[in-house]
Each structure stands twice: as C-alpha cells, then as structure tokens.
C-alpha positions in Angstrom: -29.4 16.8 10.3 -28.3 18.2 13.8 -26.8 21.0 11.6 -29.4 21.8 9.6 -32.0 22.3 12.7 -29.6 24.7 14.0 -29.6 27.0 10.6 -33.3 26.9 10.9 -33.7 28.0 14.0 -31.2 31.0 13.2 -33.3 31.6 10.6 -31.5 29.7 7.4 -34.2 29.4 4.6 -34.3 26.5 2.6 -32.0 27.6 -0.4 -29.1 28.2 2.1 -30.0 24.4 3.5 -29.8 23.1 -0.3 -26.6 25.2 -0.8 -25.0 23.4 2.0 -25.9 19.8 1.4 -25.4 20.3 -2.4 -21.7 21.5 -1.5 -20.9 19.1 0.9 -22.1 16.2 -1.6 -20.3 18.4 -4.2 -16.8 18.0 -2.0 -17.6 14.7 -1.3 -17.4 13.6 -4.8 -14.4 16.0 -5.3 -12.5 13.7 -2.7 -13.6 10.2 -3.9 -12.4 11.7 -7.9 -9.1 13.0 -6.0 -8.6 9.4 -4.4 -9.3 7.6 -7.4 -6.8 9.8 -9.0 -4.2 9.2 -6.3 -4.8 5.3 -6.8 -4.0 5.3 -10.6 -1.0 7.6 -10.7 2.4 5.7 -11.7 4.2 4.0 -8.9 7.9 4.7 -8.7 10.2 3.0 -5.8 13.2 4.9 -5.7 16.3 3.1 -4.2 19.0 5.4 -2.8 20.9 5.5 0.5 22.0 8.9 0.4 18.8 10.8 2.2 19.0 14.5 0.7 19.5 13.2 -3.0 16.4 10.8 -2.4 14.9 13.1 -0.9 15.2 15.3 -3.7 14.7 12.9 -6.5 11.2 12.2 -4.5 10.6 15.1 -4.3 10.9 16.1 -8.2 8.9 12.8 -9.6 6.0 13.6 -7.0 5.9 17.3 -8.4 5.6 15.2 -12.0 2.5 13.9 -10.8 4.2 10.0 -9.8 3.0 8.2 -6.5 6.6 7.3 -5.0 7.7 4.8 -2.6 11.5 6.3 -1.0 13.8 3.1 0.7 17.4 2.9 1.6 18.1 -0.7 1.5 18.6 -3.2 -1.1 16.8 -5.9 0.9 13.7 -3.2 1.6 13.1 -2.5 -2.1 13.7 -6.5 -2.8 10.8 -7.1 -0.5 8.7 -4.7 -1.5 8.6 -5.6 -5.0 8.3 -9.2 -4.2 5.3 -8.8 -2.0 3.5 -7.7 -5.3 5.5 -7.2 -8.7 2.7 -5.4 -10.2 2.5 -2.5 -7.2 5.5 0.1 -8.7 6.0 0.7 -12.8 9.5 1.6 -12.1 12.5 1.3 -10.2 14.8 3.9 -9.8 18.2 1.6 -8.4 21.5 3.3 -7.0 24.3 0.7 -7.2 25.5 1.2 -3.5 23.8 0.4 -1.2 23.3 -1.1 2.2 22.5 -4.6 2.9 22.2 -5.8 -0.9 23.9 -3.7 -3.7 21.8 -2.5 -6.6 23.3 -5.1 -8.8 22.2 -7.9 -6.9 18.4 -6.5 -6.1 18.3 -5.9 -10.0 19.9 -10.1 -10.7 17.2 -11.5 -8.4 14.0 -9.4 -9.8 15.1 -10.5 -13.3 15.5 -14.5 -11.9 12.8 -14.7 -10.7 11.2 -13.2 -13.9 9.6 -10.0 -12.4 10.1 -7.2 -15.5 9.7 -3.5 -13.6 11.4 -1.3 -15.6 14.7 -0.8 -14.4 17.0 2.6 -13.9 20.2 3.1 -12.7 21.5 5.9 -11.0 24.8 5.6 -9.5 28.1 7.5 -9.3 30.0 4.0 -10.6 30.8 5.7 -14.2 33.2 3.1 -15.9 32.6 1.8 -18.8 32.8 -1.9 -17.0 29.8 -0.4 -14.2 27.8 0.4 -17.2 28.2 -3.2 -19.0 27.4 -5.0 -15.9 24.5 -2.5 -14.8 22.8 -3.6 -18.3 23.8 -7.5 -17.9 22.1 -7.7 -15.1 18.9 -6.8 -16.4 18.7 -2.5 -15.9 17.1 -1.1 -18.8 18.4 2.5 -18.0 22.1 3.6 -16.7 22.6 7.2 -15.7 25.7 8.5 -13.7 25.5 11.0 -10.9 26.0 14.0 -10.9 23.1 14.3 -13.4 20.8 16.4 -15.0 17.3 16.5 -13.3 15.1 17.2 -16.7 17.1 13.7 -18.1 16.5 11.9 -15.5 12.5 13.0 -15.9 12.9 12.6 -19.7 14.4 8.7 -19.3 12.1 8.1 -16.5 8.6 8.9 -19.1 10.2 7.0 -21.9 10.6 4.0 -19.8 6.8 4.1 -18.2 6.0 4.6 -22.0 7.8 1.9 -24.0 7.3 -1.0 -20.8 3.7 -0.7 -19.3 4.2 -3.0 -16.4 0.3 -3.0 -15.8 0.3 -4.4 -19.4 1.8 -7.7 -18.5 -0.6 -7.8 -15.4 -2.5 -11.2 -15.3 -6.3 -10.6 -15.4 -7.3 -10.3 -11.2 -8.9 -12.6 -9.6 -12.8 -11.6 -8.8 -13.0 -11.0 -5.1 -15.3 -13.8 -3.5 -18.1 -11.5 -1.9 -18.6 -13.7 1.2 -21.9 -13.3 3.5 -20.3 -15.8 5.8 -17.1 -17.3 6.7 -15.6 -19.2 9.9 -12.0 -19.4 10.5 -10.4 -20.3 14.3 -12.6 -20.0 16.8 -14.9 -17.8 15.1 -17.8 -17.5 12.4 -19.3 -14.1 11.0 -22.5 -13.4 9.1 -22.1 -10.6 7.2 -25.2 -9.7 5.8 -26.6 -10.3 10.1 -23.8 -8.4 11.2 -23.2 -11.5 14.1 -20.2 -12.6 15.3 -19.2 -15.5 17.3 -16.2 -16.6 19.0 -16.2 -19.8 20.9 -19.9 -19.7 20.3 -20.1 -16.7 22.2 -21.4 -13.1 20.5 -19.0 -10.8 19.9 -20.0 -6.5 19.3 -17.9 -5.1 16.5 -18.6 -2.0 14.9 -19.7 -1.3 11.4 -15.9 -0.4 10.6 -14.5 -3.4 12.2 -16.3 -5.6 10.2 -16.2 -3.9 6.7 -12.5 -3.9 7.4 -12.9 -7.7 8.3 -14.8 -8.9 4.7 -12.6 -6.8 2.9 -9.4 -8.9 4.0 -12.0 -12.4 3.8 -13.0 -11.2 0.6 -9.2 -10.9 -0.9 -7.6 -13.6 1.0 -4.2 -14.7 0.6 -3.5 -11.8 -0.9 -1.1 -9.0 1.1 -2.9 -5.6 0.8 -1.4 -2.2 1.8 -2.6 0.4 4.2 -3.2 2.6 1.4 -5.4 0.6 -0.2 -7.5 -0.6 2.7 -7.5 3.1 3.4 -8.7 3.7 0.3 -11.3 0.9 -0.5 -12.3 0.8 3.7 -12.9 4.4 4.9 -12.7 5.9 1.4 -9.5 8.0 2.4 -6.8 9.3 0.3 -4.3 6.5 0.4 -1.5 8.8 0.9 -2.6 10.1 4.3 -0.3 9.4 6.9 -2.5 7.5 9.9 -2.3 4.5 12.1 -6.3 3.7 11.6 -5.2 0.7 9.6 -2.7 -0.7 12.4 -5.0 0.0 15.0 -8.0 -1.6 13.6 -6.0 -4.8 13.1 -5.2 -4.7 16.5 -9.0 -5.1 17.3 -9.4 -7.8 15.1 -6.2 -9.8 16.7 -7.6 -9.4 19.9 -10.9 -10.5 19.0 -9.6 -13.3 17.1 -6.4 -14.6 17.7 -5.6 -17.1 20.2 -2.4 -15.3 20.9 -2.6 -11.8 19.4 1.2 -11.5 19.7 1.8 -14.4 17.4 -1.4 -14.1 15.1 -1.9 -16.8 12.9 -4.9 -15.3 10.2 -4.2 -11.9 10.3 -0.7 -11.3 9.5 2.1 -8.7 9.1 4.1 -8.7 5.4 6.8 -6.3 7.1 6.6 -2.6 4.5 4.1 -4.2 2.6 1.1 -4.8 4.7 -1.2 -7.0 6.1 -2.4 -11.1 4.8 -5.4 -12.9 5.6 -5.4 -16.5 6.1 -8.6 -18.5 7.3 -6.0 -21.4 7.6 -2.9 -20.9 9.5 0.8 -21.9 7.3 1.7 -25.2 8.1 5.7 -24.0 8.3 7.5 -21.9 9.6 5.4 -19.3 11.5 4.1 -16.7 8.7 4.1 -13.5 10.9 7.6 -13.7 11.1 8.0 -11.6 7.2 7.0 -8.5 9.7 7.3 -7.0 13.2 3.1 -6.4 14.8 2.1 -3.0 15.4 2.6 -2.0 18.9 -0.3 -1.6 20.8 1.0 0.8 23.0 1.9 2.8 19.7 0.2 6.4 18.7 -4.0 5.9 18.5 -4.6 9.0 17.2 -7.1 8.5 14.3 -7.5 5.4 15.4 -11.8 5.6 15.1 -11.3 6.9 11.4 
C-alpha cells in the first residue's frame, strides 16, 4: 500500500496502479504454478563416488527436466531412501562405492521390500558383475564408459514401465489440529497462544505455521524442501537455512535441553520428525547431527 501512495503522489493514475498489482498477482501465481511443478517432477538419487561424472550425470537428468538428489556413499543413499521409499522414482547405483558397495545398498532395498527402480552404472563389465548386479534385485545394468542419450533412453523406460508413485499406499489425511500440548507446552492455534510452563510465550505467525505443520503430520520425517514449499510457499529447490533456523526457535522455546531435543528431531539428509511423545529407546536424535546455531542466519526471517 506504502508503494502505491508513493506512485500517486508522483502522479501514477489508476491504470498504472492496476497494472502493477495485476502483475505482481500475475507473478505471484507464476511462482506458486512453478513450485508446484518443481514438487511433481521425477525424483532421481544418483549414487556415484566419482564427483565430475556425478556431477555430470546430474547435471544431464536435471536438463531432462528430473528433480535429482547427488550422494557419494552407499550408507547415504541407504538412508535416504529408507527415511521415505516413496521420495525418489529411481536410483541410479554405481557398484563401488564408499562405505557400503552398490550391491549391498541394492540387497537391503530389495529385503526389506522397497521396489525403486534400480540402475546400475559401473565400470565392473564381466559377465559374472552383470549376473550378480541383476540377482540382487537392479532392474538396469550399464557399463561405463557409456553413452549419455542410453543412459537417458534406459532411464524414461524404467520411470515408464515401474511407476513407484503407483504402488504408493493412499496418505494418511493430515489431522488439522486447533490445539495440541506436548512437554511443557500447549498451543491454540486458531488463538494464536502459547504456553510453556503455564507461562505465555510470543511466536510469530511463521513460527507457528511452521509449528502445526510438523503437529499436523506427526511422526512423519519431512524435508526442507517440502516445509519450504508447503510453509513459506518457496520453490523447494532454493538453497536456504530458513528451515534450520526456524527449528532452532522452536527447540529453544520448547525443549528442555535444546541440544538433545526430544519432539523435534533431526533424521540426518532427510529432515526433520515431530513427536508429541519422546522414544522410549535409544535417544531418537541420534539418526542426525542438530543444526548449529552459530551456523549462517542469512534468510533466516524468510
């Protein structure tokens, strides 16, 4: 409004006022279509220790139009996959690796029944590789040096003929929760008040949208790029530390110890679990490291 007073006084009539707030509504929608977009592109996790070849491989799918998810070591990819089988529609697997070779990350996916599509690029080229590559559950096998435009070809026919999103079990409804009391705390969130100890609490509107979206999907882990996405409407992609920061606030209004949290915890290169009740074993926060707080604020009042 502060904008538009301005233009009148130098004299803007009202069709240049009209221009303006039709454009910015217009770009405003442009970036909500764009993040949508960004959301429902394919998810591929490529696996491979050898940084320019991932590099370039990333580089070639994301030009294809795939969201993609670069790691280096077996145990990473095994993690990230775990945390939600139905995050990534393919895996692209070397064979050696760090940590965990490809072979074992692709044996545990398939015992423990999780079906991503499977493609493995390696320089092993024996005959033997091959056969063991495909008994352990890899639905693709392609040797390196190879041919960019086949490995695009194989990677569409494999997002075509095994839909992982297909075999998705219907979601769970969110439980949209005016009130909820966990700790020391209980929040009304249609009053916007907050108590801890019995004792009010001042959040802003950000902090506590950020706050019913974890109540209102508890238990489940949920990425920076979606709480970007779904909590300040940002495209998902954006590289920011809003998301750690934010939790930070809500550890330190929360927690007991905000060190050791016990409700709002760290799923290390996954994301971040709410839990009204604390795990009875073995302290949850240890499956990942706490953002520093000392760390880089910058964007931090997104």
């Amino acid at each position: 409004m502060l904008e538009y007073r301005k233009l009148l006084a130098n004299g803007s009539n009202l069709f240049q006022l009209t221009y303006l707030h039709a454009s910015q509504h217009a770009l405003e929608l442009a970036f909500r279509g764009l993040s949508e977009v960004m959301k429902n592109r394919k998810h591929i996790i490529v696996v491979e220790d050898e940084k320019h070849l991932g590099t370039i491989v990333k580089y070639n799918l994301e030009a294809e139009g795939y969201r993609v998810t670069l790691v280096e070591e077996g145990p990473t990819a095994l993690r990230l996959v775990r945390a939600d089988p139905f995050s990534f529609d393919l895996m692209i697997l070397d064979l050696m690796l760090p940590g965990m070779s490809g072979y074992t990350v692709c044996e545990s996916l398939r015992d423990e029944s999780i079906l991503i599509p499977i493609l493995i690029l390696s320089a092993r080229s024996l005959s033997e590789d091959r056969t063991r590559g495909f008994e352990c559950g890899a639905n693709q096998y392609l040797t390196k040096p190879f041919d960019l435009d086949e490995l695009l070809a194989r990677v569409k026919n494999l997002l075509r003929l095994h839909p992982i999103q297909s075999q998705k079990p219907p979601e769970a409804v969110p439980v949209k929760r005016q009130s909820i009391s966990f700790g020391r705390a209980t929040i009304n969130f249609e009053t916007y008040e907050v108590k801890v100890e019995e004792k009010e609490v001042k959040m802003t509107h950000k902090e506590l949208q950020l706050l019913k979206y974890l109540a209102d999907h508890e238990g489940r882990v949920i990425s920076r790029q979606e709480l970007l996405a779904e909590v300040w409407d940002m495209n998902g992609e954006m590289q920011t530390r809003s998301v750690d920061q934010f939790m930070l606030r809500l550890r330190k209004i929360f927690e007991t110890d905000p060190g050791k949290p016990k409700h709002f915890l760290t799923v290390r290169d996954a994301g971040y679990r709410f839990v009204s009740e604390p795990p009875t074993t073995s302290d949850d926060n240890s499956l990942g490291s706490e953002p520093n707080a000392n760390s880089d604020t910058s964007n931090s009042d997104l």
